[in-house]
N, C-alpha and C positions, 0 to 999 in steps of 0.2 A: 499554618494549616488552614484549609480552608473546610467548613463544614456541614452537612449534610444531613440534616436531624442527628441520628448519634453515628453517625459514617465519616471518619475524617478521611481528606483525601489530600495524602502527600503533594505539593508543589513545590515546585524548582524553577529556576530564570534559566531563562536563554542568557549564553555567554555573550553575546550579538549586540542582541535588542535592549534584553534585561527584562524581557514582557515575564510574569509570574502564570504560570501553568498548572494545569493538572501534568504527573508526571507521566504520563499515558497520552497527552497530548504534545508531547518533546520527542528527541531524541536522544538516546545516553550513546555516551561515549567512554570507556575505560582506556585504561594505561595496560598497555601489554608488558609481561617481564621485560622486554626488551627496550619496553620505554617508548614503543608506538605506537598512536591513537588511533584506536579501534572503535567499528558502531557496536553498538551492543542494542541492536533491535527486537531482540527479545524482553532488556530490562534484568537479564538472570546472570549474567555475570559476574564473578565477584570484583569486590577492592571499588573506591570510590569511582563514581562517577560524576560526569559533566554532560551538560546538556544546552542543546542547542531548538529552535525551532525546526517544524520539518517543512524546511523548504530552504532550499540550494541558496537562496543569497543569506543567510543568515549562517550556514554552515562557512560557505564563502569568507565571508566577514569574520567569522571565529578563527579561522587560519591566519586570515594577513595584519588581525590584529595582533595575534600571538595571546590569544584568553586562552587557550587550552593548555599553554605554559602558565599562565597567571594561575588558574583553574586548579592544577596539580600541584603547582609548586617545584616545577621540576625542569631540565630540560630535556624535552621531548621530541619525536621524529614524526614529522606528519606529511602526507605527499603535499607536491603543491596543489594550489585549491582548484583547479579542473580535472584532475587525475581525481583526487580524492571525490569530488562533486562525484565522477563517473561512476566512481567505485561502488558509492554509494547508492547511486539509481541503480544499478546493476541487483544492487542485491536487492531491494524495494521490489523491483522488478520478478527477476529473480521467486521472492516472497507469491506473487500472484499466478504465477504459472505452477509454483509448486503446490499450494493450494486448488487450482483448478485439477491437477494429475492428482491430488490425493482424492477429489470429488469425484473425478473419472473411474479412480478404481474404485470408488464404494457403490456404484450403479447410480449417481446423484444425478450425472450432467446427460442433461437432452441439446441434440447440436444438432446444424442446419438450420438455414433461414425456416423452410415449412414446416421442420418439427416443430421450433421452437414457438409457431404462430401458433401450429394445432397443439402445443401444453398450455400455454396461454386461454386457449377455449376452451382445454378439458376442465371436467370436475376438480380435478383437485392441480390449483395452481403450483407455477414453481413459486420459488420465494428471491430470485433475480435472475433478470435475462444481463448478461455482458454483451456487448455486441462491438464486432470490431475497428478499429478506426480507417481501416480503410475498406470498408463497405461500401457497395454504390449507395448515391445518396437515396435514390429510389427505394430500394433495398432496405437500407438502413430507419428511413424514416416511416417504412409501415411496421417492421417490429417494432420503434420506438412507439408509435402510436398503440397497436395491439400490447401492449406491455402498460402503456398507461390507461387506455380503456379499462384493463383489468387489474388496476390498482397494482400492478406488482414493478418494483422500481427497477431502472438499469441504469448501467454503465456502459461508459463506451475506454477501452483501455486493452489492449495488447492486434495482433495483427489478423489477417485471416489464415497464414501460412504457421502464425504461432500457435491457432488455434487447433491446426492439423496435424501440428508437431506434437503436441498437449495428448492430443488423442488417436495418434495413431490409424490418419485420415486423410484424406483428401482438406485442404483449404476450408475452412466453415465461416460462415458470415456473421454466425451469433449463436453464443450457448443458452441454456437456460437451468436452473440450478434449484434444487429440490429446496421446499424449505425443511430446516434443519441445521443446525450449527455449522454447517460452509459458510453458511451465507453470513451471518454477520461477519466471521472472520474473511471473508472477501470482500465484503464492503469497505471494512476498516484496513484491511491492505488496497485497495484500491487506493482510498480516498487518501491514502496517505502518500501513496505513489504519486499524484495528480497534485497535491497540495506541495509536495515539494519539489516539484516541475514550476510550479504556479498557477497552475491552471485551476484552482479552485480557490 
């Protein structure tokens, strides 16, 4: 246990590495009745779990060594390690768009390039702009600019056509997001999607 003035904080090893974590900084994995390794991205799961780092060559690595048999004690079924890789970004994925639709229906998300400039300049900031990755670079880099003028942080992470799917739109170039508990929970799904891509 590692600790915190009087706050312990559970860690676990990656099956992989072996690196010691908080367990909010991994990934769990359970045994399905059926004896197939499951993510359990939540953490709520029941029956033991295993855990990996979050990022695809460690997940990788936990397949073709066979630790998630060592791990359980068992013999287990797990896809092979590019299908499961996929599966798993899917739902990480998956995780970020359904967080932006839940901020959509609570009246959170301002979208469009010039909205998102002029919440930016209004009184009262968002608390993240997301902006798309295939933004023109023009485009792109005056909301990055105006967002960090105004100390408010982004991301860059899902499409401009996903953003229109999200919200029931035309194509948007960048949202921007109330502050209010979206935002941390899309930060930390973001970054954790980008971290196990590699890209952070």
């Amino acid at each position: 246990m590692a600790h915190t003035g009087n706050t312990e904080t559970p860690q676990r090893s990656c099956l992989s590495c072996r690196t010691s974590k908080d367990k909010n900084m991994l990934i769990r994995f359970v045994l399905t009745p059926e004896m197939e390794i499951m993510p359990d991205l939540d953490s709520r799961l029941p029956g033991r779990g295993a855990y990996t780092c979050i990022n695809k060559r460690c997940v990788t690595a936990a397949i073709e060594q066979r630790q998630f048999k060592r791990s359980f004690k068992h013999d287990v079924s797990v896809m092979p390690p590019e299908q499961f890789v996929e599966h798993l970004r899917q739902q990480l994925h998956g995780r970020i768009i359904g967080l932006i639709g839940l901020a959509n229906k609570a009246g959170r998300i301002t979208s469009g390039g010039s909205m998102v400039i002029d919440a930016l300049k209004g009184k009262t900031k968002p608390g993240l702009v997301i902006v798309a990755t295939d933004v023109s670079e023009a485009i792109g880099a005056k909301i990055i600019y105006a967002a960090a003028a105004h100390h408010v942080p982004h991301r860059m992470v899902v499409t401009k056509d996903d953003f229109g799917a999200i919200l029931g739109k035309a194509p948007r170039s960048a949202i921007a997001v109330a502050s209010g508990g979206f935002v941390a929970q899309l930060v930390k799904a973001i970054d954790r999607y980008k971290n196990f891509l590699g890209e952070v």
